[in-house]
C-alpha positions as CSV (number, residue, x, y, z in Angstrom):
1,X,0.0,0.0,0.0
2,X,3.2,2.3,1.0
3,X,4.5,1.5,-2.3
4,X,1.5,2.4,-4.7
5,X,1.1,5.9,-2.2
6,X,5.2,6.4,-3.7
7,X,4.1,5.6,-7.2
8,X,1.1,8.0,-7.2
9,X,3.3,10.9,-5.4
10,X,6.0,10.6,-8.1
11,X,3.4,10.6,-10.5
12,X,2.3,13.4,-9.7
13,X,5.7,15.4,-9.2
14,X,6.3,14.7,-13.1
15,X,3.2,15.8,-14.1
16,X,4.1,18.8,-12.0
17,X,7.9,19.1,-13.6
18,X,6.0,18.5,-17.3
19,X,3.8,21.5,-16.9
20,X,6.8,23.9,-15.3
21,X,8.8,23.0,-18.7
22,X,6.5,23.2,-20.5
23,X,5.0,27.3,-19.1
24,X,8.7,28.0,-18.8
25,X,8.9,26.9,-22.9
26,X,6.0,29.1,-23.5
27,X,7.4,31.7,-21.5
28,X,10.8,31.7,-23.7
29,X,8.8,31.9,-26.7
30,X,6.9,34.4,-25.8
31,X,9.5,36.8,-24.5
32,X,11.4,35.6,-28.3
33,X,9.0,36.5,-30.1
34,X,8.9,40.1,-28.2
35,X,12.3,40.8,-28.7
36,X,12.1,39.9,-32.2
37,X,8.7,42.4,-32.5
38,X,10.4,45.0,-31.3
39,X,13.6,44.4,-33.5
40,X,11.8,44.3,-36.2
41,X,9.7,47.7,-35.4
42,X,12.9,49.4,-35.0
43,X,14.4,48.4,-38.1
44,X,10.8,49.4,-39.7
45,X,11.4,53.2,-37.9
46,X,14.7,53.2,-39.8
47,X,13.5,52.4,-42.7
48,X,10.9,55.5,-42.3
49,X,13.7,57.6,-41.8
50,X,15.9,56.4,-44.3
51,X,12.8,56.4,-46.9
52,X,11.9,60.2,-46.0
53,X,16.2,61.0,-46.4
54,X,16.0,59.1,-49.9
55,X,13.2,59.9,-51.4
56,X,14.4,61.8,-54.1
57,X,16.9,58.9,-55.1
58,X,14.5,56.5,-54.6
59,X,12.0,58.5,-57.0
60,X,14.6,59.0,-59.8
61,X,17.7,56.1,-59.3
62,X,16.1,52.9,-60.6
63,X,19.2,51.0,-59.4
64,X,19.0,52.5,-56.0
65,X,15.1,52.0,-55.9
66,X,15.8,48.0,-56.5
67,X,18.3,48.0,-53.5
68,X,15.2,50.5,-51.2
69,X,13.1,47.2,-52.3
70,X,15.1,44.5,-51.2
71,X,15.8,46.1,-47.6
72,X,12.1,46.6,-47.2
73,X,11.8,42.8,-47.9
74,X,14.3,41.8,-45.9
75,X,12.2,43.1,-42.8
76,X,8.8,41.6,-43.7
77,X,7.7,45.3,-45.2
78,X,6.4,45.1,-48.6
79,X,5.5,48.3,-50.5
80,X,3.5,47.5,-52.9
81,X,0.7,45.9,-49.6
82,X,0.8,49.2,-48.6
83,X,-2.4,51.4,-48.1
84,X,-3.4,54.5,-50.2
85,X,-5.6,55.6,-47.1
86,X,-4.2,58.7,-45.1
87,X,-5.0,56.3,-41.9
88,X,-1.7,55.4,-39.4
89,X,1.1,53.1,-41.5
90,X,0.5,54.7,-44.9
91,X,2.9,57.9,-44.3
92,X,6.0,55.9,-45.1
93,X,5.1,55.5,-48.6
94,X,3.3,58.4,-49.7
95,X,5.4,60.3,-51.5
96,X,7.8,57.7,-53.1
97,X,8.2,57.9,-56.5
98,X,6.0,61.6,-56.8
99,X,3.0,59.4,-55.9
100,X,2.2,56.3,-54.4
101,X,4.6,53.1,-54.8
102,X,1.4,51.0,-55.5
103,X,0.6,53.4,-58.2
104,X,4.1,53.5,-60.1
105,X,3.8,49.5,-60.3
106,X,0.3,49.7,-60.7
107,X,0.6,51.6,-63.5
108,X,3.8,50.3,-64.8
109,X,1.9,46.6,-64.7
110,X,-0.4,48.1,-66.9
111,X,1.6,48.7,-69.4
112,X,3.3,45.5,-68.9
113,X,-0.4,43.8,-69.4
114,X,-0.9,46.5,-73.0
115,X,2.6,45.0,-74.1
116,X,1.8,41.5,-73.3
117,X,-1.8,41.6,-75.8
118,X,-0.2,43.5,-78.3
119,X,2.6,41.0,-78.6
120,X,1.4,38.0,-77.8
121,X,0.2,37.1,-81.6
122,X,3.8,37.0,-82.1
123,X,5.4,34.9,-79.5
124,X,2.4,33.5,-78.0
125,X,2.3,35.0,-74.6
126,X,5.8,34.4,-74.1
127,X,8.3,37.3,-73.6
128,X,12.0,38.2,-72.6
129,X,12.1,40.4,-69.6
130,X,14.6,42.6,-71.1
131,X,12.0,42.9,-74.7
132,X,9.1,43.7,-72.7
133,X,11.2,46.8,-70.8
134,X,12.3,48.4,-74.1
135,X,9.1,48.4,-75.4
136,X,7.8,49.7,-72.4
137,X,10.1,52.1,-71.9
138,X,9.8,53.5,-75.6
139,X,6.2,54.0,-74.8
140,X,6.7,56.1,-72.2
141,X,7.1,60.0,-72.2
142,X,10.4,61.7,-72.7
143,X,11.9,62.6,-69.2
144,X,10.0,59.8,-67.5
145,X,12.2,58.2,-64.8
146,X,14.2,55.1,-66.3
147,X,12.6,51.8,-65.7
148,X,14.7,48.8,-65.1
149,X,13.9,45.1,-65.0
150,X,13.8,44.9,-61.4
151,X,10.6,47.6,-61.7
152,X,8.9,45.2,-64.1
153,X,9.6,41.9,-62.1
154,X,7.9,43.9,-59.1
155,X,5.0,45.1,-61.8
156,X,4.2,41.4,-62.7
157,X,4.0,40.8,-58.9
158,X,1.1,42.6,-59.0
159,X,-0.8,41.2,-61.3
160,X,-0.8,37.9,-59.1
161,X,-4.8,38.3,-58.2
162,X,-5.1,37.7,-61.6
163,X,-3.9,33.7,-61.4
164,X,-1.6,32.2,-63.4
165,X,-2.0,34.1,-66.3
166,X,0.7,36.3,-66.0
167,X,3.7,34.6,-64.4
168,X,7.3,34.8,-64.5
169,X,9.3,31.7,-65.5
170,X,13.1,31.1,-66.5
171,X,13.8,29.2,-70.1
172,X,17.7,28.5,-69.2
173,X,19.0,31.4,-67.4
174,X,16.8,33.7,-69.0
175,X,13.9,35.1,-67.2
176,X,10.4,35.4,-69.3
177,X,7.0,36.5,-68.5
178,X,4.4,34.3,-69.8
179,X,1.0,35.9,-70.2
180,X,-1.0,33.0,-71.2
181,X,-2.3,30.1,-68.4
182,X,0.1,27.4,-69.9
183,X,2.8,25.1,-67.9
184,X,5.8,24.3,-70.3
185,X,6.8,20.8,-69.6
186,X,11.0,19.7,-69.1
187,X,11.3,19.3,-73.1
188,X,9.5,22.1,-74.1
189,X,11.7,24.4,-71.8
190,X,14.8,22.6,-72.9
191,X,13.9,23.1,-76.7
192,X,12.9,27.0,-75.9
193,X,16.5,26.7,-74.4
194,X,18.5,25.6,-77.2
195,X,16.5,28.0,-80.0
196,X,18.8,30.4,-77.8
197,X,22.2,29.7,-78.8
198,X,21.6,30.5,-82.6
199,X,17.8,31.2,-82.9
200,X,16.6,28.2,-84.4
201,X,16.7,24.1,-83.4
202,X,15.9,21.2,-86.1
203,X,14.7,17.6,-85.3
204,X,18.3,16.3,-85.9
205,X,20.0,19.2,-83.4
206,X,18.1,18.2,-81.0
207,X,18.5,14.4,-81.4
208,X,22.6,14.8,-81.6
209,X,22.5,17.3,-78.5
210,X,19.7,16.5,-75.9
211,X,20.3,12.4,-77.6
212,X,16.3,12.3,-77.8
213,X,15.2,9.8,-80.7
214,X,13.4,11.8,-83.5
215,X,9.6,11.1,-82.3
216,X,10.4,12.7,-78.9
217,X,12.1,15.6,-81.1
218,X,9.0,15.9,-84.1
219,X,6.5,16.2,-81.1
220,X,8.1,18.7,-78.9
221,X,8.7,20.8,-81.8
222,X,5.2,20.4,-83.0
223,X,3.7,21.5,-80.0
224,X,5.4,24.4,-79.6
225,X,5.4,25.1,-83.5
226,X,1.3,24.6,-82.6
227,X,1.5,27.1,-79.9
228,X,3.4,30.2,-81.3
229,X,6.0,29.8,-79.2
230,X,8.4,28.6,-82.8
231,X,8.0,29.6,-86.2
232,X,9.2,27.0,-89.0
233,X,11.2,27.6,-91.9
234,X,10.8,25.2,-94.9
235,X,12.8,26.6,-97.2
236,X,15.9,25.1,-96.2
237,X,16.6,20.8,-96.3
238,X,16.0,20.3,-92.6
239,X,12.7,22.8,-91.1
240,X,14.3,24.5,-88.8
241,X,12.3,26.3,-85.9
242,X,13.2,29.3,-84.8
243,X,12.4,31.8,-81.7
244,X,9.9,34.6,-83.0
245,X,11.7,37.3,-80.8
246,X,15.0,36.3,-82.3
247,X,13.6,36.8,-85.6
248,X,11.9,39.4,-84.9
249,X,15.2,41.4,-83.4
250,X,17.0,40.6,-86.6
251,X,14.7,42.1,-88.7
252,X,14.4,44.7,-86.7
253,X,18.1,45.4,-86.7
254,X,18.5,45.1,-90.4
């Protein structure tokens, strides 16, 4: 009987220890997550200050506005969620830019959208990031503030309520925005890939450099042939298939 009375009382002092570690645990976190709070609302003050002594780079240095960007992300603090109400929290942003930092991308994802419809007969919703700024750019008035590639990555972000239809994706190590609700699969990226190096692949490139067997070649091709995204040339022995932008910026260079 003494010995089940020893049991119970141990018992009981662990269930005791358990739920001391365990408030001391929640304790810790708590007074973490405090400290981390209150980190974090300094380095958002800071950045207040350091947007008000800026602001005029910020406005007109594209390359300086980039790096503003990334230090507000580092923190958590993202412009563009920003409100355009005069209510507490939307003072920091205000002025950026000569308006709003929601309406600079706002507006610049507009034009990113016009660009995107305008062109997409062409390369079937499938751009360079670095074609879509130039033609943006010569749209825009003369002494407008430069626009850089960053800007329009940033644009497109906004445009995410919209789904999947305008996304950004990378075709080797260069960075696209696709404007249509397509996936490309492993081969079609790889083929999108190659039509890089000189602006065209053929059935037998492919087979000799990826070592795919000529069906796997004919079909990928076709598809993409079938979706815009290559144009064929029939004129010479072998088709070859070639990138419409790559075409297109050779003609327009000529």
């Amino acid at each position: 009987m003494s010995r089940k009375g020893v049991g119970l009382a141990a018992f009981d002092r662990y269930r005791l220890t358990s739920a001391q570690f365990a408030s001391h645990g929640s304790s810790l976190r708590t007074t973490n997550a405090q400290a981390l709070e209150t980190q974090l609302s300094v380095f958002r003050s800071l950045l207040q200050q350091f947007a008000q002594t800026h602001a005029k780079d910020i406005r007109s240095n594209p390359s300086f506005r980039a790096q503003f960007a990334r230090m507000c992300a580092a923190i958590g603090v993202d412009p563009l969620a920003s409100s355009n109400s005069a209510g507490a929290g939307s003072s920091l942003w205000t002025q950026l830019l000569g308006r709003t930092v929601n309406d600079f991308y706002f507006e610049l994802a507009v034009r990113v959208v016009e660009v995107c419809s305008a062109t997409r007969a062409e390369n079937s919703g499938l751009i360079g990031i670095k074609e879509l700024r130039e033609k943006v750019m010569r749209g825009r008035m003369e002494g407008a503030p430069e626009i850089t590639e960053d800007d329009v990555l940033r644009a497109v972000g906004t445009l995410k309520p919209l789904g999947s239809s305008y996304s950004v994706i990378k075709v080797g190590n260069k960075p696209y925005i696709r404007s249509v609700p397509k996936e490309l699969n492993t081969d079609q990226s790889a083929v999108l890939e190659a039509s890089q190096v000189l602006g065209y692949v053929s059935v037998s490139m492919l087979m000799i450099n990826l070592q795919w067997i000529r069906a796997r070649a004919q079909t990928v091709l076709e598809d993409l042939l079938g979706e815009g995204m290559l144009w064929v040339d029939k004129q010479c022995d072998e088709w070859e298939y070639w990138s419409p932008g790559f075409m297109l910026a050779t003609d327009g260079s000529g």
